[in-house]
Structures are given as structure tokens and as C-alpha cells.
N, C-alpha and C positions, 0 to 999 in steps of 0.2 A: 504494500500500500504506500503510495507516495507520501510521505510525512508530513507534507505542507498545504493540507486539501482543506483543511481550516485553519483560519485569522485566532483559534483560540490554539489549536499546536504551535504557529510560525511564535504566538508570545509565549508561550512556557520554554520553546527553543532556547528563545534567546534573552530571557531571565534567568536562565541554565547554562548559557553564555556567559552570561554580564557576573555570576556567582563562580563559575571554574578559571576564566580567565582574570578576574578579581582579586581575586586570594593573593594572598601573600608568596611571592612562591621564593623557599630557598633551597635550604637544601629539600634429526638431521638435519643439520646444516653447512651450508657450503662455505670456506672463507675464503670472500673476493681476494681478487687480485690489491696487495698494497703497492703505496706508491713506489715509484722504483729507490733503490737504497739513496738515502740521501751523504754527501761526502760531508756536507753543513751540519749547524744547530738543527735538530728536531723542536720544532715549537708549538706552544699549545695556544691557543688565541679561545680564552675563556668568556664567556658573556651568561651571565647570571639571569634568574626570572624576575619576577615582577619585585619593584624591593629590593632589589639587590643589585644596584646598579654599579656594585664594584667587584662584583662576581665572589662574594667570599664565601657562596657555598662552596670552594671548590678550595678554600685554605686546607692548606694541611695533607694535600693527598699526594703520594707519591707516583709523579710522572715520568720517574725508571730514567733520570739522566734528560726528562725534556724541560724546557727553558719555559716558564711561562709568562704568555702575555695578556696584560688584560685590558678588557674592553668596559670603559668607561660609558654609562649614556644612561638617560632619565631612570628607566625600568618603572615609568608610572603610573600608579593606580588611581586614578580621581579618587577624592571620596575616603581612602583605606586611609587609615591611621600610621603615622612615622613613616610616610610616604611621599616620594614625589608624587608633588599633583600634575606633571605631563599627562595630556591621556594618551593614553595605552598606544594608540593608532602613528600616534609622532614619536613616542618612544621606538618602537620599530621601528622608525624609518633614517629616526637618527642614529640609533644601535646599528642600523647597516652602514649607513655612512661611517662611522666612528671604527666598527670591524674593517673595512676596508682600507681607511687611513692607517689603520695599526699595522696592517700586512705592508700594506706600500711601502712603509716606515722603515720596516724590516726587513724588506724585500732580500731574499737571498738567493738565485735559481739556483743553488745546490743544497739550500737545506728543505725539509720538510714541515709541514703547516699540518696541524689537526684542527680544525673548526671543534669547538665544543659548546654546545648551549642546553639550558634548562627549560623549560617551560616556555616563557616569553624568549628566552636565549636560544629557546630553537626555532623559532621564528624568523628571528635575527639569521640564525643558520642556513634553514632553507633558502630567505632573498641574498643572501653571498652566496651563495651555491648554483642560483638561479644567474646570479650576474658572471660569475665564471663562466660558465658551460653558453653563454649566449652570450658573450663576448663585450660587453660593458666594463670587465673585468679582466684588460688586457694580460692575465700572466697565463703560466706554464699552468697549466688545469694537473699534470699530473706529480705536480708535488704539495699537491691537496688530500686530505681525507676528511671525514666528520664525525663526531659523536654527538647525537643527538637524547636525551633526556624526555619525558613525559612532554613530547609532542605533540602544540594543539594541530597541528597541519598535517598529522599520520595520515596517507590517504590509503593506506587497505591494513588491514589485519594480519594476524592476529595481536592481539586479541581484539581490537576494532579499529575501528577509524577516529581521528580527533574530531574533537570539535566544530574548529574550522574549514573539517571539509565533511562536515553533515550542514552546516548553516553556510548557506552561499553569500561567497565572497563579498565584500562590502555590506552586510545587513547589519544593522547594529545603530549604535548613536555613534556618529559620526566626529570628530573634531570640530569646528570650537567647544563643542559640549563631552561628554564623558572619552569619546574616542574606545569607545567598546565596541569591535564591529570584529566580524569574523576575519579571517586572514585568505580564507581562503585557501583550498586541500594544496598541497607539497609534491613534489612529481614523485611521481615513481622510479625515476631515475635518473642522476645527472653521471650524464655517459663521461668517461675518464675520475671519474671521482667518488672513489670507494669510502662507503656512509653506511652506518648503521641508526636504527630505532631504537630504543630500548622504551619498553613501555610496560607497566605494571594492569595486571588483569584488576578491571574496576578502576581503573585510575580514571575518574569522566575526563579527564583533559584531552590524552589520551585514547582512550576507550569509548565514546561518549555511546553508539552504540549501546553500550550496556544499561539496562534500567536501574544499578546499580550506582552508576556513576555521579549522578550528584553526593551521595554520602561515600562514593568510593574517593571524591576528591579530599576529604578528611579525613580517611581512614589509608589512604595509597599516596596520595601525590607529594608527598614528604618525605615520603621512604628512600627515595635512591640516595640519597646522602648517607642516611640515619644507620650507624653504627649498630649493628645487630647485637642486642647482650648474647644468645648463644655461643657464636665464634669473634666477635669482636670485627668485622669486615661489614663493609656494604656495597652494597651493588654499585658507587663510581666507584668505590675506592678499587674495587675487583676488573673494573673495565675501561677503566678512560682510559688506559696506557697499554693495555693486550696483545693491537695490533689485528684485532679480530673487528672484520666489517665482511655482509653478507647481504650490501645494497640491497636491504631491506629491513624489516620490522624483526623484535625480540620480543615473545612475549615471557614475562616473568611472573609467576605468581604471586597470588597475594601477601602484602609484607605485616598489613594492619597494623602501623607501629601509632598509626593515632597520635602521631606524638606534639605536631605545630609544629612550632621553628625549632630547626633542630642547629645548634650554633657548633659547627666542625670546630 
């Protein structure tokens, strides 16, 4: 059934929208081809989700000898408390800019570049990714790769699709006002540049798909940082630096650490 065949679904959509991309956000398979070995620095070019516009979810994780770089830019949530008020929609757009400027910056063609984003940070990721592979983005595409986090732009499963590509593109409050609008779904492949998804089962960001999803967004969308009491690891701490991408989606199960802001 088409999802959008009443004016009372397209508003729960996207007040289910305006609540998962809102939030605070911080912290068989085949392995693609990586990029070819680099003689340079290996560098991480980090960019954090809503709130975290200095990427410190990503303090403290060891990236096995990589250099890291961070991307500075609003990450704002109208509205949200100890928050830039940018909305959301300019925050993106200057997050990409700011991503770009940082690689320029650094420009090395022998070393190697890993794209890393969270949430809003993968959004940020998908439009550098999109500006590479479509040439906006005059460098060497293949000393690029990506890690992606609880992706609202997941466009296929498992375990579902995000957000932004169940709510079509542009719908939402637009800028000057809250700047809550969808992003719109993420390709399914940016040819020479090996990317991974990593997304938690129920995670609505994510997952939205799932009927789960709005309390899967407090119960999931926090976890990939969040230091497991069992073994003491978490899902980035385990993956940003592996070397494993499979230009496609991970789905992981449920972590339910419930926990909020988790400060690495």
C-alpha cells in the first residue's frame, strides 16, 4: 500500500521525522574492494550528528595509526536544548562544505581518506560522496572510502531503509523556519568508493520501516558508541578502522542500551 494515500499518514510521517532526526544525536558477506594501499597518512575526516558539531562522539577511539580530522559545522537542532539553533537543513549543507574544505586542506594523492559520519554526519557523508563520484569534487575518487553510522539516507535494507528515503526529499519545514525536511534516500552506490552502513535493527533513523522505530530511536540510536558492560567494546570502537566495507548496508542487532548521551 502506498504510504502517503492520506494527508493524516504524510503528518505522522513526518512528526516521526521532525522526532528521529531531532534528537540529540552523539555517540555472508563480501569485502569490497579497499582503496589501493596508500604510501601517505591514512586519514579519518570525522563529522558528528546533531549536537555534536565537533564530532566528539568519536574521542577516544583507536584508529590503528590513522590521523584524525575533524569537521567542524553547526550540527543544529532548532528548538533542542545546549544546541545550535542552525536548522538542520543549513547544517548539512555547510557540514558539506566544511568536509570538503578539510580534504582540500589536506589534500595528499598518496594518502588515504575514510569519510566517517553519525547520524546527521552521514548525511554530511552521502553529499561528499555524491560530489566525488559526479565530479564537483575534482580529486582521485579512489583514495576514498566511508563509514557510515545510523543512517537517515539508508536507501535499502536490511534491516530497513532510513528515514529520508521513506519521506520524499524536500518535505518537511523548510529553512528560515525549523529546516526539518527529509534529505532524501542515498545511492546505492558510489562507483570507485568503497562505503559501508552500519545500522542497528529498530534504530527509526535508520530503520524507519520498522513500526518499532520511533521508541527504537531511544532505545538503539545511541548504541554505536556506547561501550558494552559485557566485553567492554562497541560497535565504532570495533569498526571505524577494520578496513571492512561491503558497498552496502550492516544490519546489527538490537543493542537497547537506553542509555542518552553517552560521553566516550
Amino acid at each position: 500500500m502506498n504510504p502517503f494515500t492520506s494527508r493524516a499518514r504524510v503528518r505522522r510521517l513526518l512528526l516521526t521525522f521532525f522526532l528521529l532526526l531531532g534528537g540529540v544525536a552523539l555517540p555472508g558477506m563480501t569485502l569490497a574492494s579497499s582503496p589501493a594501499n596508500a604510501a601517505g597518512p591514512h586519514y579519518y575526516v570525522l563529522i558528528g550528528g546533531t549536537c555534536d558539531g565537533n564530532a566528539t562522539v568519536y574521542n577516544g577511539l583507536d584508529l590503528r595509526g590513522g590521523v584524525p580530522l575533524v569537521v567542524s559545522y553547526p550540527a543544529g537542532g532548532v528548538g533542542l536544548p545546549n544546541c545550535n539553533q542552525t536548522p538542520m537543513d543549513q547544517s548539512w549543507e555547510i557540514g558539506r562544505q566544511n568536509a570538503r574544505q578539510v580534504i582540500l586542506d589536506h589534500w595528499d594523492p598518496t594518502a588515504r581518506y575514510t569519510l566517517v559520519g553519525y547520524s546527521l554526519g552521514a548525511i554530511v557523508v552521502n553529499k561528499v560522496l555524491a560530489d566525488l563520484v559526479d565530479g564537483r569534487l575534482p580529486l582521485d575518487r579512489s583514495r576514498f572510502d566511508a563509514k557510515m553510522y545510523g543512517d537517515p539516507m539508508a536507501p535499502v535494507g536490511p534491516p530497513g531503509r532510513g528515514v529520508g528515503a521513506v519521506i520524499p526529499a524536500g518535505w518537511g519545514v523548510p529553512s528560515p523556519f525549523l529546516g526539518y525536511v527529509s534529505p532524501g534516500a542515498g545511492r546505492t552506490s558510489y562507483p570507485g568508493i568503497p562505503f559501508v552502513r552500519y545500522c542497528i535493527d529498530t534504530d527509526g533513523v535508520c530503520d524507519f520501516d520498522d513500526i518499532q522505530g520511533p521508541g527504537g530511536y531511544f532505545a538503539q540510536h545511541w548504541c554505536y558508541r556506547w561501550v558494552r558492560p559485557s566485553d567492554g567494546r562497541s560497535i565504532m570502537g570495533d569498526t571505524i578502522a577494520d578496513g571492512f566495507y561491503n558497498n552496502g548496508p550492516v544490519a546489527i542487532g538490537k543493542q537497547d542500551c537506553w542509555g542518552g548521551p553517552i560521553k566516550p
